[in-house]
VOPA-660186 format. One record per residue (C-alpha): residue number from 1; residue in one letter; x, y, z. Coordinates in steps of 0.2 Angstrom, whole numbers, plus 5000, padded with zeros to 4 digits. Last residue first. Layout:
BEGIN
<rec><n>NUM</n><res>A</res><x>X</x><y>Y</y><z>Z</z></rec>
...
# end
This chain:
BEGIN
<rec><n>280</n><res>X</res><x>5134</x><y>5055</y><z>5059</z></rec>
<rec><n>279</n><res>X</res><x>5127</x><y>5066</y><z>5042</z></rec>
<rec><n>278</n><res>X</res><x>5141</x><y>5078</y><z>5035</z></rec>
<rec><n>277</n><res>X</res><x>5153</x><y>5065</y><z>5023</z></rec>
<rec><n>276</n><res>X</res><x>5139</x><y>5059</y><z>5014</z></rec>
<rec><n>275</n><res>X</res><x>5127</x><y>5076</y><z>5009</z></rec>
<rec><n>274</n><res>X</res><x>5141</x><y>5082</y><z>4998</z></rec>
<rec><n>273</n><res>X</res><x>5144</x><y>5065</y><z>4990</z></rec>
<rec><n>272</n><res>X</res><x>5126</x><y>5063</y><z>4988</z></rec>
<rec><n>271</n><res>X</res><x>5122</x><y>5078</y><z>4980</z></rec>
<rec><n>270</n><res>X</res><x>5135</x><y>5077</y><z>4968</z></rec>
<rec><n>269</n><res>X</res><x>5131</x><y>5061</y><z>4961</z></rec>
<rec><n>268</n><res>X</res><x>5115</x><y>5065</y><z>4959</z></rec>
<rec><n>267</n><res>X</res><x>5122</x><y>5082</y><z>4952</z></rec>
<rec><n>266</n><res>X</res><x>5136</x><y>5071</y><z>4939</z></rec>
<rec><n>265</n><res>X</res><x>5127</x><y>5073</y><z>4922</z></rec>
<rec><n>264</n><res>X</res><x>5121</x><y>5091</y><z>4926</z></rec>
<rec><n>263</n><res>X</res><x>5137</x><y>5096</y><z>4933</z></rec>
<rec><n>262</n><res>X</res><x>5149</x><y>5090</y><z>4920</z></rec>
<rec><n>261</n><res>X</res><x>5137</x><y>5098</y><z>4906</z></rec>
<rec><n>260</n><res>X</res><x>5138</x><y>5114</y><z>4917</z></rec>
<rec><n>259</n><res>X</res><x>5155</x><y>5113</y><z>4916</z></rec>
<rec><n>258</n><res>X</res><x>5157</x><y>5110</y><z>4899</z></rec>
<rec><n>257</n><res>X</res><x>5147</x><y>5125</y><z>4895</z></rec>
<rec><n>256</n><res>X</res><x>5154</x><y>5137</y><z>4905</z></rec>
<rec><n>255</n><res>X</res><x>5170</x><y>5142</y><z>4890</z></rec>
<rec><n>254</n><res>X</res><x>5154</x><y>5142</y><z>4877</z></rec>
<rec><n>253</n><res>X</res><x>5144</x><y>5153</y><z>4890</z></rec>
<rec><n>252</n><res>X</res><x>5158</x><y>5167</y><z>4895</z></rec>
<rec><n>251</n><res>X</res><x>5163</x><y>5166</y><z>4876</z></rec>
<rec><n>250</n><res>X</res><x>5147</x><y>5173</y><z>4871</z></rec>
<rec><n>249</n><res>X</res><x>5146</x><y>5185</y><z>4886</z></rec>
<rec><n>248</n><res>X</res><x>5162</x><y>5192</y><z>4882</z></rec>
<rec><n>247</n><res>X</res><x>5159</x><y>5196</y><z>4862</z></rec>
<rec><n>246</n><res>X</res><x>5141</x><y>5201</y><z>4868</z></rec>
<rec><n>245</n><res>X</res><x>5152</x><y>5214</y><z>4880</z></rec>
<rec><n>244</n><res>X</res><x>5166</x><y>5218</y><z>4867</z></rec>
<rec><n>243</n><res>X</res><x>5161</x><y>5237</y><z>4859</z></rec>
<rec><n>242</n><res>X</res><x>5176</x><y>5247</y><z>4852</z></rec>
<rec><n>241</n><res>X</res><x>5191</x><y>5250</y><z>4860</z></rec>
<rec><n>240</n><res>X</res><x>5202</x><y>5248</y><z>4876</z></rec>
<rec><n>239</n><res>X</res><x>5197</x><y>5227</y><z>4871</z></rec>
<rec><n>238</n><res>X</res><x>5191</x><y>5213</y><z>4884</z></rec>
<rec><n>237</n><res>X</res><x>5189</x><y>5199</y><z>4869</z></rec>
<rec><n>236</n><res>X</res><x>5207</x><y>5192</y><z>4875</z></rec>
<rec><n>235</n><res>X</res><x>5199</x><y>5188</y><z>4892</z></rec>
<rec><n>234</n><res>X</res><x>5191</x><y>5172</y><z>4882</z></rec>
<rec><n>233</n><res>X</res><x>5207</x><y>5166</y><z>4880</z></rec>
<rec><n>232</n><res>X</res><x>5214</x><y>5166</y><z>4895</z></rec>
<rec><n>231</n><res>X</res><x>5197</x><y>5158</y><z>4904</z></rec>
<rec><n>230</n><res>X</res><x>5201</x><y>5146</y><z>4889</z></rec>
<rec><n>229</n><res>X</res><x>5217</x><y>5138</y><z>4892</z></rec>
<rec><n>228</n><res>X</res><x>5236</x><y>5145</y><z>4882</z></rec>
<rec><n>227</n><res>X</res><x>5247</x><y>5131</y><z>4882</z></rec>
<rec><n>226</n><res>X</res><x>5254</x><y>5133</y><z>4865</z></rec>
<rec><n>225</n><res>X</res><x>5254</x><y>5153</y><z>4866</z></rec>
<rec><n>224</n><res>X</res><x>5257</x><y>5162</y><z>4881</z></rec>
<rec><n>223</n><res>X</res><x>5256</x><y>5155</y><z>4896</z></rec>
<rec><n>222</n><res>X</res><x>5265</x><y>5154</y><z>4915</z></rec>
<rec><n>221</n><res>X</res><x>5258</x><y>5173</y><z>4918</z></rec>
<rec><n>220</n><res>X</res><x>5239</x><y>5169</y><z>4911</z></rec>
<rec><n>219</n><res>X</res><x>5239</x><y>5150</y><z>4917</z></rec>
<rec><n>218</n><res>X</res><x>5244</x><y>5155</y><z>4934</z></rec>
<rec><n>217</n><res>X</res><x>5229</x><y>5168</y><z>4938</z></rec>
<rec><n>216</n><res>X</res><x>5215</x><y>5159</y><z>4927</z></rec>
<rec><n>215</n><res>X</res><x>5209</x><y>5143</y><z>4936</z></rec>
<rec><n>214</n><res>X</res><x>5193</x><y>5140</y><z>4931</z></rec>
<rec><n>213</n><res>X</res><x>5195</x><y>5124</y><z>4923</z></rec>
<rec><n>212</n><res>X</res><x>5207</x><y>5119</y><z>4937</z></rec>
<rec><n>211</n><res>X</res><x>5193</x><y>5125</y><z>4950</z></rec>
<rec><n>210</n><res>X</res><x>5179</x><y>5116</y><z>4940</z></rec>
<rec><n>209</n><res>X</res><x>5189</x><y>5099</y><z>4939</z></rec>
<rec><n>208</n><res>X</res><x>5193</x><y>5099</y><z>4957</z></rec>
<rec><n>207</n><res>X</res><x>5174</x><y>5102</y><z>4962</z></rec>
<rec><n>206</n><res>X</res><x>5169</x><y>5087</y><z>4951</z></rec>
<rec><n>205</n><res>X</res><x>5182</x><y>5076</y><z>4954</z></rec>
<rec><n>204</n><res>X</res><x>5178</x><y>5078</y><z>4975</z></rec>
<rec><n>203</n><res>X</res><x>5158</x><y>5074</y><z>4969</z></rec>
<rec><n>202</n><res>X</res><x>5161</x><y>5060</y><z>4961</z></rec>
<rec><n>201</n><res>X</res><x>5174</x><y>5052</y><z>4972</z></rec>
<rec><n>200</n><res>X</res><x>5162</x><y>5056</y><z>4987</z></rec>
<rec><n>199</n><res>X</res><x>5149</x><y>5048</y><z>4977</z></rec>
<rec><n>198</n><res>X</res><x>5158</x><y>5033</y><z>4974</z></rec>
<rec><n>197</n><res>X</res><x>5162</x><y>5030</y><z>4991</z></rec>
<rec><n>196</n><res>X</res><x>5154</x><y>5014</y><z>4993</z></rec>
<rec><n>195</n><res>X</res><x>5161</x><y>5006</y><z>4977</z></rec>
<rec><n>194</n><res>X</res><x>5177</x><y>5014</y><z>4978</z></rec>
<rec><n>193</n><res>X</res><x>5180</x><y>5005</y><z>4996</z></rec>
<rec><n>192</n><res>X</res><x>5175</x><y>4988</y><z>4993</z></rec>
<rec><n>191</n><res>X</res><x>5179</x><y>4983</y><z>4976</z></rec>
<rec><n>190</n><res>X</res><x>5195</x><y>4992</y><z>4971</z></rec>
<rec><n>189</n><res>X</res><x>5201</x><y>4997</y><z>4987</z></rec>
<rec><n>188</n><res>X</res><x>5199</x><y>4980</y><z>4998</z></rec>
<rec><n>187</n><res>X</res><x>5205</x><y>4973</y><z>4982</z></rec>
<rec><n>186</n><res>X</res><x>5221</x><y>4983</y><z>4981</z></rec>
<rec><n>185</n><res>X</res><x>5222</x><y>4979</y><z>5002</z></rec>
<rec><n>184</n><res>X</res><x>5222</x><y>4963</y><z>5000</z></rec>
<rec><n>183</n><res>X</res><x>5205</x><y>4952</y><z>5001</z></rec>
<rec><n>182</n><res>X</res><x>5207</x><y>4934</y><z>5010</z></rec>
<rec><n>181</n><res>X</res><x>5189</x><y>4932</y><z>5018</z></rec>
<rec><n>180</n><res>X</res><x>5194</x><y>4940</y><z>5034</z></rec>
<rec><n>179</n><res>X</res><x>5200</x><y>4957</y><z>5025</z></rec>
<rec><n>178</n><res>X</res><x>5183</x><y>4958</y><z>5017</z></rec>
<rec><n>177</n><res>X</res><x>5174</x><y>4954</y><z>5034</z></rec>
<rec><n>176</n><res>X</res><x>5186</x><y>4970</y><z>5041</z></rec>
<rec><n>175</n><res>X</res><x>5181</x><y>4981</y><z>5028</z></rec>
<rec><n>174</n><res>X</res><x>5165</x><y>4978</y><z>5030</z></rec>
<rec><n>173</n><res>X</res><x>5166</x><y>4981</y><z>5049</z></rec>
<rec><n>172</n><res>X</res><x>5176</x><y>4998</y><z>5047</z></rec>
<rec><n>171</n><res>X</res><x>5159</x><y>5007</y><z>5043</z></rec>
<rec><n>170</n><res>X</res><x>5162</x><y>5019</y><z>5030</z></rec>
<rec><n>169</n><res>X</res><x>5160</x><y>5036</y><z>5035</z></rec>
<rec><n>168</n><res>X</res><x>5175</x><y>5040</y><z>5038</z></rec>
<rec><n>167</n><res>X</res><x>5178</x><y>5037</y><z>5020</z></rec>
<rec><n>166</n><res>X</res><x>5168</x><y>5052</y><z>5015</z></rec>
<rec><n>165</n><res>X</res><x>5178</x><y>5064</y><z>5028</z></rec>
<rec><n>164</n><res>X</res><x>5195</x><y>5059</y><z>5022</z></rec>
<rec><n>163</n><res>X</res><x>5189</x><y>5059</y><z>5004</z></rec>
<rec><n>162</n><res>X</res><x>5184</x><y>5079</y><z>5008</z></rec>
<rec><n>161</n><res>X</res><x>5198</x><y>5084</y><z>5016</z></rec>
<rec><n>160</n><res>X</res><x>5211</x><y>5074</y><z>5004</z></rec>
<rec><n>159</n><res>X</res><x>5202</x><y>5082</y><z>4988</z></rec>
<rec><n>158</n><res>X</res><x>5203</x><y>5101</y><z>4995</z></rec>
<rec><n>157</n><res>X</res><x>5225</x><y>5098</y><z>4999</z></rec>
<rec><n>156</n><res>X</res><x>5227</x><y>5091</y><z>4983</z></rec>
<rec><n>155</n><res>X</res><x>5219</x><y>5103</y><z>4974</z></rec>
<rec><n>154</n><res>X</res><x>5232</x><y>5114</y><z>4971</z></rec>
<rec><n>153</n><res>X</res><x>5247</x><y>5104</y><z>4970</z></rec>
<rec><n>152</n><res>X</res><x>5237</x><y>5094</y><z>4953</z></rec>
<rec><n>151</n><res>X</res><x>5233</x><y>5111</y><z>4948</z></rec>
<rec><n>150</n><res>X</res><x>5249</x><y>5116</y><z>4948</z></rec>
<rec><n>149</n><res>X</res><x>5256</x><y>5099</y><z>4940</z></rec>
<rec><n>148</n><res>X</res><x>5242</x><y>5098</y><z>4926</z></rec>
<rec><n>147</n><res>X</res><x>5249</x><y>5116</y><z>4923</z></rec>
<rec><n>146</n><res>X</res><x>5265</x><y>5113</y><z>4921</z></rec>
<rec><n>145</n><res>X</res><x>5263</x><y>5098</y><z>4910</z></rec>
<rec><n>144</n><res>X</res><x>5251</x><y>5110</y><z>4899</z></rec>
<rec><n>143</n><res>X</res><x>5266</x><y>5118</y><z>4893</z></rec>
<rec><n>142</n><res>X</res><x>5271</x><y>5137</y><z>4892</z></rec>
<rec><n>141</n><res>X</res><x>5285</x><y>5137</y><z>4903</z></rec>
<rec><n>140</n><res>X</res><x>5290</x><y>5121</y><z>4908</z></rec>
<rec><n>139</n><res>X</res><x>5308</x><y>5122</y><z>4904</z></rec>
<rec><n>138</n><res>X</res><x>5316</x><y>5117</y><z>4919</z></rec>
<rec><n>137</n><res>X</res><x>5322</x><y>5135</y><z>4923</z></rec>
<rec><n>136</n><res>X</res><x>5309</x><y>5143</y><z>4917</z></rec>
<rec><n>135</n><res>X</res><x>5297</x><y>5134</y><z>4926</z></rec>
<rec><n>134</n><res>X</res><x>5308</x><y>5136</y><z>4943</z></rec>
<rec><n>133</n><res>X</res><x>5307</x><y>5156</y><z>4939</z></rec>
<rec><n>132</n><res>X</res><x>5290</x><y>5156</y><z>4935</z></rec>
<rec><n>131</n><res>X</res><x>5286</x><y>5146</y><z>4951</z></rec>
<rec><n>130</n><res>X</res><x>5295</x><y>5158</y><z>4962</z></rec>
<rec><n>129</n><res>X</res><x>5286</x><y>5173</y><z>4955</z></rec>
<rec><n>128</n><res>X</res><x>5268</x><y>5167</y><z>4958</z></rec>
<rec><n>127</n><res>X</res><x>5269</x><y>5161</y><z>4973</z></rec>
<rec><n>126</n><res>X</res><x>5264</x><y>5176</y><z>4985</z></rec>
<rec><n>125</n><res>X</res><x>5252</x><y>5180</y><z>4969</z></rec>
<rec><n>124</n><res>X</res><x>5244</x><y>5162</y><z>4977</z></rec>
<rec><n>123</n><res>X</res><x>5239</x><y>5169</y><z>4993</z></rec>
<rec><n>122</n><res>X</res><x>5247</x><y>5158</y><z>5007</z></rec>
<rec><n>121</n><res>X</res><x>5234</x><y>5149</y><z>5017</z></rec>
<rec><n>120</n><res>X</res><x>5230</x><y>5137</y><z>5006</z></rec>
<rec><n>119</n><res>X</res><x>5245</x><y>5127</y><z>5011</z></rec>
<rec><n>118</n><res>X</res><x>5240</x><y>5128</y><z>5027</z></rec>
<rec><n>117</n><res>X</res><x>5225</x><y>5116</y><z>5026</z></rec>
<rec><n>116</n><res>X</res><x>5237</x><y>5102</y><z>5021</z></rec>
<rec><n>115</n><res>X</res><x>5247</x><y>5105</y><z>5038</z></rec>
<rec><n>114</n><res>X</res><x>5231</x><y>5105</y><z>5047</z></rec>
<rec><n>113</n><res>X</res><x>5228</x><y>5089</y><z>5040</z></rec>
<rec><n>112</n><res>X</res><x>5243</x><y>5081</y><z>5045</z></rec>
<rec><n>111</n><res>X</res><x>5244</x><y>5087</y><z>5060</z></rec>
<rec><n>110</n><res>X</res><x>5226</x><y>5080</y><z>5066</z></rec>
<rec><n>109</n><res>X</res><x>5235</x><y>5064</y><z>5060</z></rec>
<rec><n>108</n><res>X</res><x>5247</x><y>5062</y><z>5076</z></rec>
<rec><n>107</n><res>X</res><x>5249</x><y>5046</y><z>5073</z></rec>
<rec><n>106</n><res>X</res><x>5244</x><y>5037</y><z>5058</z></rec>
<rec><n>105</n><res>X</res><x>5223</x><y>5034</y><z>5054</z></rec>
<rec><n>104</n><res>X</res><x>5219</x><y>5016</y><z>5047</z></rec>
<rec><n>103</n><res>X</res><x>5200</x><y>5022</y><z>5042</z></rec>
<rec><n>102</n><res>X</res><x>5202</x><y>5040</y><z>5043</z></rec>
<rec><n>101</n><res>X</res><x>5221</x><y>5049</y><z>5038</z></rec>
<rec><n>100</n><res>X</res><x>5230</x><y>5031</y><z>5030</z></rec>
<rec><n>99</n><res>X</res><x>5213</x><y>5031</y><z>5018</z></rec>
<rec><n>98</n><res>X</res><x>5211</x><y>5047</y><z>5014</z></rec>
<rec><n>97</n><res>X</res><x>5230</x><y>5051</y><z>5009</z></rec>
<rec><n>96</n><res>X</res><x>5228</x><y>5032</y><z>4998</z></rec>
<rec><n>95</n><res>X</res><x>5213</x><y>5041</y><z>4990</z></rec>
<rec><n>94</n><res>X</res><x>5221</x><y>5059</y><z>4988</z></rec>
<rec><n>93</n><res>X</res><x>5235</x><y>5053</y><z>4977</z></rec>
<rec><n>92</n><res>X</res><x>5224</x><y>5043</y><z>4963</z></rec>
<rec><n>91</n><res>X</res><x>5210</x><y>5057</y><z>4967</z></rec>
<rec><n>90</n><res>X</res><x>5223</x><y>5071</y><z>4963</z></rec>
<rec><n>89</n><res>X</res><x>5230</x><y>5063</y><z>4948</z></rec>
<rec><n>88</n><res>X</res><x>5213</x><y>5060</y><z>4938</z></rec>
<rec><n>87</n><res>X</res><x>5210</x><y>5078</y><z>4943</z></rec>
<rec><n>86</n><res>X</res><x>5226</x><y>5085</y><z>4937</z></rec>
<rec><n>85</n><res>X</res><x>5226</x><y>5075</y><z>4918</z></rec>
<rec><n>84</n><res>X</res><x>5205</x><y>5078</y><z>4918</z></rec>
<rec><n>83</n><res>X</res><x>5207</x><y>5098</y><z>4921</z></rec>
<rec><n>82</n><res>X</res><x>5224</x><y>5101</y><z>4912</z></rec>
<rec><n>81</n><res>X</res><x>5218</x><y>5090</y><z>4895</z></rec>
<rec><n>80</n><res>X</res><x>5203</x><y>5101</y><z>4895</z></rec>
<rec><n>79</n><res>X</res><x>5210</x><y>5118</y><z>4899</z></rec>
<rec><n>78</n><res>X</res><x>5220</x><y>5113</y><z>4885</z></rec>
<rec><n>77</n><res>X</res><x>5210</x><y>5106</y><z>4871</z></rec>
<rec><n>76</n><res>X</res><x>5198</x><y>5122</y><z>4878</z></rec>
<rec><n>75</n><res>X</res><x>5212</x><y>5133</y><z>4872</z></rec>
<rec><n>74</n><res>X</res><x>5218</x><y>5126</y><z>4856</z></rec>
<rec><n>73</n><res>X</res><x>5197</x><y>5126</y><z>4851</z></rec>
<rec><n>72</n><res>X</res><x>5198</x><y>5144</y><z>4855</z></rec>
<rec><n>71</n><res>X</res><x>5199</x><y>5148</y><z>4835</z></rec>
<rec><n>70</n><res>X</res><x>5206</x><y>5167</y><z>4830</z></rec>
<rec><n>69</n><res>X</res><x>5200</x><y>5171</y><z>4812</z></rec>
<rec><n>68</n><res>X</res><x>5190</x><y>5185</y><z>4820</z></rec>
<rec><n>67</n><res>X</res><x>5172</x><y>5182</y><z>4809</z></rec>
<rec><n>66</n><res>X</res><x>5172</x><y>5164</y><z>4809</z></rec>
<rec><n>65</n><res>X</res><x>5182</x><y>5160</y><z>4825</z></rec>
<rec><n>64</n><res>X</res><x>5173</x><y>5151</y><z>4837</z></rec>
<rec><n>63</n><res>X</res><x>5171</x><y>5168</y><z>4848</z></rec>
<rec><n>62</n><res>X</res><x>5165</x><y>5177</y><z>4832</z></rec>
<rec><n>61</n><res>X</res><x>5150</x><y>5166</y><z>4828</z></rec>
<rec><n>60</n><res>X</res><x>5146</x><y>5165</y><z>4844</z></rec>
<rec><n>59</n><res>X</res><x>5144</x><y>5186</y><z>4845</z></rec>
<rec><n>58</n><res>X</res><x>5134</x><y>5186</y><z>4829</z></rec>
<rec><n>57</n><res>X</res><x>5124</x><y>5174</y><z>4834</z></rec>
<rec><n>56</n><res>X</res><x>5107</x><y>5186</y><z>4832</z></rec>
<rec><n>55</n><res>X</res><x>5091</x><y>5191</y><z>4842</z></rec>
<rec><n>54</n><res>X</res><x>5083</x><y>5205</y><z>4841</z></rec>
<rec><n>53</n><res>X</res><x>5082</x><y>5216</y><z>4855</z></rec>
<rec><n>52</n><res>X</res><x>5068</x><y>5215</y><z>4868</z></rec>
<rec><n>51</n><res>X</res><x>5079</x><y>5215</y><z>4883</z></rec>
<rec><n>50</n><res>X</res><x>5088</x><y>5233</y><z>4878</z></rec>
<rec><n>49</n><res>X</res><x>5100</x><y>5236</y><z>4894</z></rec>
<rec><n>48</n><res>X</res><x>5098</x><y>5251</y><z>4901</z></rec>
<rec><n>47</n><res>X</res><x>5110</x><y>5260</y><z>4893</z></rec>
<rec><n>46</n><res>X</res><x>5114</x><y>5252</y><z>4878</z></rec>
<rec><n>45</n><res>X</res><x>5129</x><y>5241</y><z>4875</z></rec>
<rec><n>44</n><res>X</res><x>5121</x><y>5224</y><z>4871</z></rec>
<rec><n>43</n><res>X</res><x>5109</x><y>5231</y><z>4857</z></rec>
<rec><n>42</n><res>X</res><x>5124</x><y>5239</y><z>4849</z></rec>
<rec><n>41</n><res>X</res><x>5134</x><y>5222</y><z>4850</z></rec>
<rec><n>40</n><res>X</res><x>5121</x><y>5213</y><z>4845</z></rec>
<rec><n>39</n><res>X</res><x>5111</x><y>5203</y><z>4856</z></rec>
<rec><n>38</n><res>X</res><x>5112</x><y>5184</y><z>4859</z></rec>
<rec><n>37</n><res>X</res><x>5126</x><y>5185</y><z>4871</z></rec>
<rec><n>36</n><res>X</res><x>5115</x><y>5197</y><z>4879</z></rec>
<rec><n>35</n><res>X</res><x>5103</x><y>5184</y><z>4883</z></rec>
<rec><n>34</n><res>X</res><x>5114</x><y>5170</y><z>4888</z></rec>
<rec><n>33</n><res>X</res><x>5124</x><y>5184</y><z>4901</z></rec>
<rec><n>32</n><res>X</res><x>5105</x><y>5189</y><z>4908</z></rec>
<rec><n>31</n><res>X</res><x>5100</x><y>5170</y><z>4909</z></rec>
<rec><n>30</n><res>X</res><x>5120</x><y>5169</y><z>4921</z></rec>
<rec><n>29</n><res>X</res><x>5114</x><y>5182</y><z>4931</z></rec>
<rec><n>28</n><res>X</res><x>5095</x><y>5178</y><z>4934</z></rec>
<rec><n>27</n><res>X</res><x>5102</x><y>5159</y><z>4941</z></rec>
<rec><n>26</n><res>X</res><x>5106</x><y>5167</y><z>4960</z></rec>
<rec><n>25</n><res>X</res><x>5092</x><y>5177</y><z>4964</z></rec>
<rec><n>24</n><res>X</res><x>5081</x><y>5164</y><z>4953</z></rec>
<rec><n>23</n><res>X</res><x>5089</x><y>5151</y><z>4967</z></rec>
<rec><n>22</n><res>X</res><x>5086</x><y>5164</y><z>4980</z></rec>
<rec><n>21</n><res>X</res><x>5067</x><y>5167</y><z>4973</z></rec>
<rec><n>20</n><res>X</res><x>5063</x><y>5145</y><z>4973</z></rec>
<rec><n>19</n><res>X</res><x>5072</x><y>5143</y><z>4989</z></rec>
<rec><n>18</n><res>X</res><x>5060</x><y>5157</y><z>4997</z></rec>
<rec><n>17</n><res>X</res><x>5043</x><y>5150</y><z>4986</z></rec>
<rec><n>16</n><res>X</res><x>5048</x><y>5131</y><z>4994</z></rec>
<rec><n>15</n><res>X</res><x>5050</x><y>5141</y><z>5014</z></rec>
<rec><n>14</n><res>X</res><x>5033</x><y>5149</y><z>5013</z></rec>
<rec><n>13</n><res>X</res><x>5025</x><y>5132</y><z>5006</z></rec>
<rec><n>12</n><res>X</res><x>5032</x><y>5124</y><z>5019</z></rec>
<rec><n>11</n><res>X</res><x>5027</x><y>5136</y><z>5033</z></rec>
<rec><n>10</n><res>X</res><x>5008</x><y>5136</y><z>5026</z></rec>
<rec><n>9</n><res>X</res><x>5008</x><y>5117</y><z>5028</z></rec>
<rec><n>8</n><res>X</res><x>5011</x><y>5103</y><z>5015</z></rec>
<rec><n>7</n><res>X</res><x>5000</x><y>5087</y><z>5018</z></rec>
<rec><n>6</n><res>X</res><x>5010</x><y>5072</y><z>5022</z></rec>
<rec><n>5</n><res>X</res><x>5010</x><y>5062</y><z>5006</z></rec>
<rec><n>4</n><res>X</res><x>5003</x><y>5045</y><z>5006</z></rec>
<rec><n>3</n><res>X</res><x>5010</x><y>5030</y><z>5008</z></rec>
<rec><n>2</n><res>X</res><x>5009</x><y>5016</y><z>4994</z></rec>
<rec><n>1</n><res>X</res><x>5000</x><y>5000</y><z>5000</z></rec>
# end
């Protein structure tokens, strides 16, 4: 007998139309970039913003090339290959880091972590020059190898905080049964742990992808022409003359896109992985 739906009161109702206006809040910015991305440049640049405009892709056609002779397919290659080459790195270090720190923790492990957490306490400019002088030295400059690197340093210390705090939650009787019955530690990892903290891996990959896509401080000092990544190139439509803003907001929506396919395939995922590691 299927159970029925507790009746929704005034105060739920209140609180579903309040997440419904923040998340509006929240989206309207990104609709408005779509919507002047499909605008003219003249429709784009008047003051207020014309809404009713006519519509053209004008500004897409101009980001991909046709009309500036200038193709960003180079630099999504590359903030491609950085993204999956550092996030495919990070989880292979961070799941062994996770694992020694929660379910067979070292001594004095609270050090360990706050040692990761510190370095994201320096500010990155701090950084800046040191590493251009090492990449220079070795030869790294402008090459996607340096950046899967960085980014790899980068998000290290995020992944092994939130794996630690997924694979806490995995109840140390299973992995003990498994161990019983024969299982090493690879197999323990491969069909045990993974499995169970799938979502946790999901959601970890997700977050470092998006932050080495996005990353634009590094990549815009440490490249210039073969490793050049998309939020570099898309700053290239920022001019001191003329009229750039539908130029901008077109390739503010092509360089997102990925992303947002990344997220929509992955948001069960997501959810879950978010959710695992904050219920005891």
């Amino acid at each position: 007998m299927a159970r029925e739906r507790p009746p929704r009161t005034k105060r739920g109702m209140l609180l579903g139309l309040l997440a419904w206006i923040v998340g509006l809040l929240f989206v309207s910015p990104v609709l408005w970039m779509v919507l002047t991305s499909l605008h003219s440049e003249t429709s784009a640049a008047t003051n207020p913003p014309s809404l009713f405009a006519p519509l053209t892709l004008d500004a897409y056609a101009n980001f991909f090339g046709a009309n500036s002779g200038a193709s960003p397919w180079p630099a999504l290659i590359n903030s491609a290959m950085a993204s999956v080459f550092s996030t495919a790195v990070v989880l292979v270090l961070s799941l062994p880091a996770a694992y020694a720190l929660s379910i067979r923790p070292i001594r004095k492990w609270s050090d360990v972590m706050f040692f990761f957490l510190s370095t994201k306490m320096l500010p990155m400019v701090a950084g800046l020059l040191p590493i251009y002088l090492i990449a220079k030295a070795t030869g790294l400059l402008d090459s996607v190898i340096l950046l899967v690197i960085l980014y790899t340093s980068m998000n290290l210390p995020i992944a092994v905080w939130m794996m630690r705090s997924f694979l806490s939650e995995i109840p140390v009787e299973i992995l003990e049964a498994a161990s019983i019955d024969g299982a090493n530690l690879f197999t323990i990892f491969r069909r045990v742990i993974i499995p169970i903290s799938g979502p946790g891996i999901a959601a970890t990959s997700l977050i470092c992808f998006i932050f080495s896509w996005n990353e634009l401080l590094f990549a815009s000092v440490l490249t210039s022409t073969q490793a050049i990544t998309a939020p570099v190139f898309l700053t290239s439509f920022v001019t001191s003359q003329g009229l750039f803003l539908a130029k901008v907001c077109a390739a503010a929506v092509a360089v997102s896109f990925p992303v947002l396919v990344a997220g929509f395939a992955a948001q069960d995922k997501l959810v879950q992985g978010l959710s695992l590691g904050a219920v005891k």
